[in-house]
C-alpha positions in Angstrom: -24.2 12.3 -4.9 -25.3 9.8 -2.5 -23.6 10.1 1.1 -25.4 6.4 1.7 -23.0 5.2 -1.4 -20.0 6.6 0.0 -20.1 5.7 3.5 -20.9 2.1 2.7 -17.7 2.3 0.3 -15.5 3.4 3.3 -17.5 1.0 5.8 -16.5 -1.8 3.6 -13.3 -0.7 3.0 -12.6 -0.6 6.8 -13.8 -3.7 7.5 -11.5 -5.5 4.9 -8.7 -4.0 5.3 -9.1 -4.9 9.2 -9.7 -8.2 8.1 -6.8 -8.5 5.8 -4.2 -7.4 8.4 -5.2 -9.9 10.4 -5.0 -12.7 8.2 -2.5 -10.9 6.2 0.2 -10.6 9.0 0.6 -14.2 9.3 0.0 -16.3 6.4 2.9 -13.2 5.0 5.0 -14.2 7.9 4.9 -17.8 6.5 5.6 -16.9 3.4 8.5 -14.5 4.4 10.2 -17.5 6.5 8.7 -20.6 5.5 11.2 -23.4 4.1 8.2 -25.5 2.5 9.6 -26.0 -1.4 5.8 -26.0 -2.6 4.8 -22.8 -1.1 5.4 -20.9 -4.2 2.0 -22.6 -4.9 0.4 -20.8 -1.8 2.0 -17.3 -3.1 0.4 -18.2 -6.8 -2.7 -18.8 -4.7 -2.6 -15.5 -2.6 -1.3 -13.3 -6.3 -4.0 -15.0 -7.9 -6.4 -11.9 -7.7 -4.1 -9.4 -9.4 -4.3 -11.5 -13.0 -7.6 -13.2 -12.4 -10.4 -10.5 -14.3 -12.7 -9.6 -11.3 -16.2 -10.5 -13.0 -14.3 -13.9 -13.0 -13.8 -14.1 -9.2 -17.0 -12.4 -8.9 -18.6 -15.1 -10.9 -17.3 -18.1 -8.7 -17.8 -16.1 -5.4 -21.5 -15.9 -6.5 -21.6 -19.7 -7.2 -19.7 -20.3 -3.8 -22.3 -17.7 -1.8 -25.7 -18.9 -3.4 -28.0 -21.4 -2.2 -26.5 -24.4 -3.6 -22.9 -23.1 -3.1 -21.2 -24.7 -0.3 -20.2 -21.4 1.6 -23.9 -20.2 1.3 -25.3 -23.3 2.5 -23.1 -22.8 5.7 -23.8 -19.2 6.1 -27.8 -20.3 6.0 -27.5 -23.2 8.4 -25.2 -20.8 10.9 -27.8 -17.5 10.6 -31.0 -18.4 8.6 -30.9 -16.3 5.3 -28.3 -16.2 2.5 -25.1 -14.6 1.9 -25.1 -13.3 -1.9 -26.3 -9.9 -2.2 -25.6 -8.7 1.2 -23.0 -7.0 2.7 -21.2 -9.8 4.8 -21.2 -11.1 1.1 -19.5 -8.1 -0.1 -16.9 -8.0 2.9 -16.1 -12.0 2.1 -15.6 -11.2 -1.4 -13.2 -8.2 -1.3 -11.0 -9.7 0.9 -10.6 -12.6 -1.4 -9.7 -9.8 -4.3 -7.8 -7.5 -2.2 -5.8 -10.4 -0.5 -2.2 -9.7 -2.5 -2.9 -5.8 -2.0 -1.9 -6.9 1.8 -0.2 -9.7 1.6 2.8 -9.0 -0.9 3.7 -5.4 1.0 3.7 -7.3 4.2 6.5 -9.9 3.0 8.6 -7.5 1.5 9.2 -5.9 4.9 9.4 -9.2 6.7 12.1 -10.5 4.2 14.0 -7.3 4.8 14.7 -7.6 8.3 18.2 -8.3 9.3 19.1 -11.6 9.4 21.6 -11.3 12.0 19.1 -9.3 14.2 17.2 -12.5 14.0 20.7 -14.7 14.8 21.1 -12.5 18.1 17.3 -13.0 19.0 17.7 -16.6 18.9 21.3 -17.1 20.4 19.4 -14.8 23.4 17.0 -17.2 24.0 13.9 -15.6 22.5 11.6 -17.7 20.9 9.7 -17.3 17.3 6.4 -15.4 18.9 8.7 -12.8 20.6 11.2 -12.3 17.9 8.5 -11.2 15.8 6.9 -9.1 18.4 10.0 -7.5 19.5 11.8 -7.2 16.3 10.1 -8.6 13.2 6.7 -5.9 13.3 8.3 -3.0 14.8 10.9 -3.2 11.8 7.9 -3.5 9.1 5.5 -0.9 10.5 6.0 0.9 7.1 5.0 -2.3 5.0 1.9 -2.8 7.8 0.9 0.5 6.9 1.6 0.3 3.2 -0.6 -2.9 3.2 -3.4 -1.1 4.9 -3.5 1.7 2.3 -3.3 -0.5 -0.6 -6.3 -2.9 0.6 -8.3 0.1 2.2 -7.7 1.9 -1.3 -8.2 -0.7 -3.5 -11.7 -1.9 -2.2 -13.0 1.8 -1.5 -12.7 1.6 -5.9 -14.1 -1.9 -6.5 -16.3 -2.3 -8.8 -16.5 -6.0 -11.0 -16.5 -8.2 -7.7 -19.0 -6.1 -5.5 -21.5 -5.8 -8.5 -21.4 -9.7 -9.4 -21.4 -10.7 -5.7 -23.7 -8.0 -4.3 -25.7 -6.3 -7.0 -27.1 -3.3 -7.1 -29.0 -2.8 -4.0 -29.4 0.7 -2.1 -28.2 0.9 1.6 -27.2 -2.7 1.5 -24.5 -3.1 -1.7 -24.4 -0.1 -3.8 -20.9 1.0 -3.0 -20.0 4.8 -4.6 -18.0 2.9 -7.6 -21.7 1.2 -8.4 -23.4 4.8 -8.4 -20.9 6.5 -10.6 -21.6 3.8 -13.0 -25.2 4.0 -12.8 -25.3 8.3 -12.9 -23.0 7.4 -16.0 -25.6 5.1 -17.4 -28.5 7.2 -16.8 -26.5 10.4 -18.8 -26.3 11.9 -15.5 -22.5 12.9 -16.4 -22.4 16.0 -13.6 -23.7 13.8 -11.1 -20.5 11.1 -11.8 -18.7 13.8 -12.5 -19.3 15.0 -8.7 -18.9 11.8 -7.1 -15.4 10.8 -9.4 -14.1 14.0 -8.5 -15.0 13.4 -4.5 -13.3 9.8 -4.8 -10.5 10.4 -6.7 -9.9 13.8 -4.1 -10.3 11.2 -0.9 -7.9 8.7 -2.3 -5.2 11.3 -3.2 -5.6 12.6 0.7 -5.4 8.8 1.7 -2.2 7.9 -0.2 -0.5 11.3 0.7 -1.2 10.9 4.4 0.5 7.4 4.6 3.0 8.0 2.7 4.3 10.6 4.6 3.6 8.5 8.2 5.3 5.7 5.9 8.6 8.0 5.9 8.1 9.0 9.2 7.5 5.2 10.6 10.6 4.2 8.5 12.9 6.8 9.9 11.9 5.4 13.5 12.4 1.8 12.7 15.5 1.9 10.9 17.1 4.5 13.0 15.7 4.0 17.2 18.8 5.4 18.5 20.3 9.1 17.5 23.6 9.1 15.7 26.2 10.4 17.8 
C-alpha cells in the first residue's frame, strides 16, 4: 500500500469537509428558515449530487477547471498555472459532490429546534445572529457532527469525480480509492486487498466514534439541566 495514497485521501477529506461546514452551516440555515417559495429550486440544486452519476459532474467540473473553462481561466489569471489535475482542483470538486452529504443533516437539526424556544428568543429581544448562536447550533451539535462524518466519509471513498477532475497523478491526485483501482487493474488483488481492508477498517472506526459523541452530544443538548 501506498501511505502517500492514503494521506492525500484524508488530507482531502479534511479539507472539504472544513470547507463544507462552513458553507454548509448557512446556506442550511436558509434553507431551514427561509420563506422564499422558489427555494425548493436551491434544495434541488444542493441534492443534485446524490442522483447526478459522478463521471457526469466530473465531466462538467473538467470543462469548468480547463483552460477554456471559465473557473480555470480565473484560477490562471489569480495564480499563473491551471486548476484541472491538481489538488485545489480535487478540493473544488468534492465539495461540489459532497455538498448534500453536509447540507441535508444540517437542516434536519435546524428544523427540529423548538419553535417556541425561538418565540421566547425573539420576545427577549435577541436578534437572528444570537438566536442561532445561543440556541439554534448548540441544539444541532449532533447534526454538525453528523454532517462532518458524512462529507469527511464520503470523500475519503471518492472515486468517479477525483479521477475525471484530477487524474491519475502520484503525490498530487491519486487518492487511495484511485490505487485500489489501479492494484485491481494490474492483478495485484493482495495489494487492493490490503489497502480495501485498511479503508473499510478506518471508516468503520470513523462512524463508530461519532456516532457514539453523536449520542453523547444529543444527551447534552436536549437535556442541559438534570431532572429533579
Amino acid at each position: 500500500m501506498k501511505i502517500e495514497a492514503l494521506l492525500l485521501s484524508v488530507r482531502l477529506a479534511l479539507c472539504v469537509s472544513a470547507i463544507l461546514i462552513a458553507i454548509g452551516v448557512p446556506l442550511a440555515y436558509g434553507l431551514a428558515y427561509s420563506r422564499w417559495r422558489g427555494k425548493f429550486l436551491l434544495e434541488a440544486i444542493v441534492a443534485l449530487p446524490l442522483v447526478l452519476p459522478p463521471t457526469v459532474l466530473g465531466f462538467y467540473m473538467l470543462l469548468a477547471m480547463g483552460p477554456r473553462g471559465a473557473l480555470g481561466k480565473l484560477w490562471y489569471a489569480a495564480f499563473g498555472h491551471g486548476l484541472a489535475f491538481t489538488f485545489a482542483g480535487l478540493v473544488i470538486a468534492s465539495v461540489l459532490y459532497s455538498l448534500p452529504f453536509a447540507v441535508q443533516p444540517l437542516v434536519a437539526s435546524f428544523e427540529t429546534v423548538d419553535s417556541k424556544l425561538l418565540d421566547a428568543s425573539a420576545v427577549l429581544g435577541a436578534g437572528s445572529l444570537r438566536t442561532f448562536r445561543r440556541i439554534i447550533l448548540p441544539l444541532s451539535v449532533p447534526g454538525i457532527i453528523t454532517a462532518l462524518v458524512l462529507s469527511f466519509a464520503h470523500t475519503l471513498g471518492e472515486f468517479g469525480v477525483v479521477l475525471m477532475v484530477g487524474g491519475n497523478l502520484s503525490g498530487v491526485t491519486r487518492t487511495v480509492s484511485i490505487d485500489i483501482y489501479d492494484r485491481a487493474q494490474s492483478l495485484d488483488y493482495a495489494g487492493a486487498n490490503r489497502t480495501a481492508l485498511l479503508l473499510l477498517v478506518i471508516s468503520f472506526l470513523v462512524l463508530s466514534a461519532v456516532y457514539g459523541a453523536n449520542r453523547r452530544a444529543g444527551r447534552r443538548a436536549w437535556a442541559p439541566w438534570p431532572l429533579r
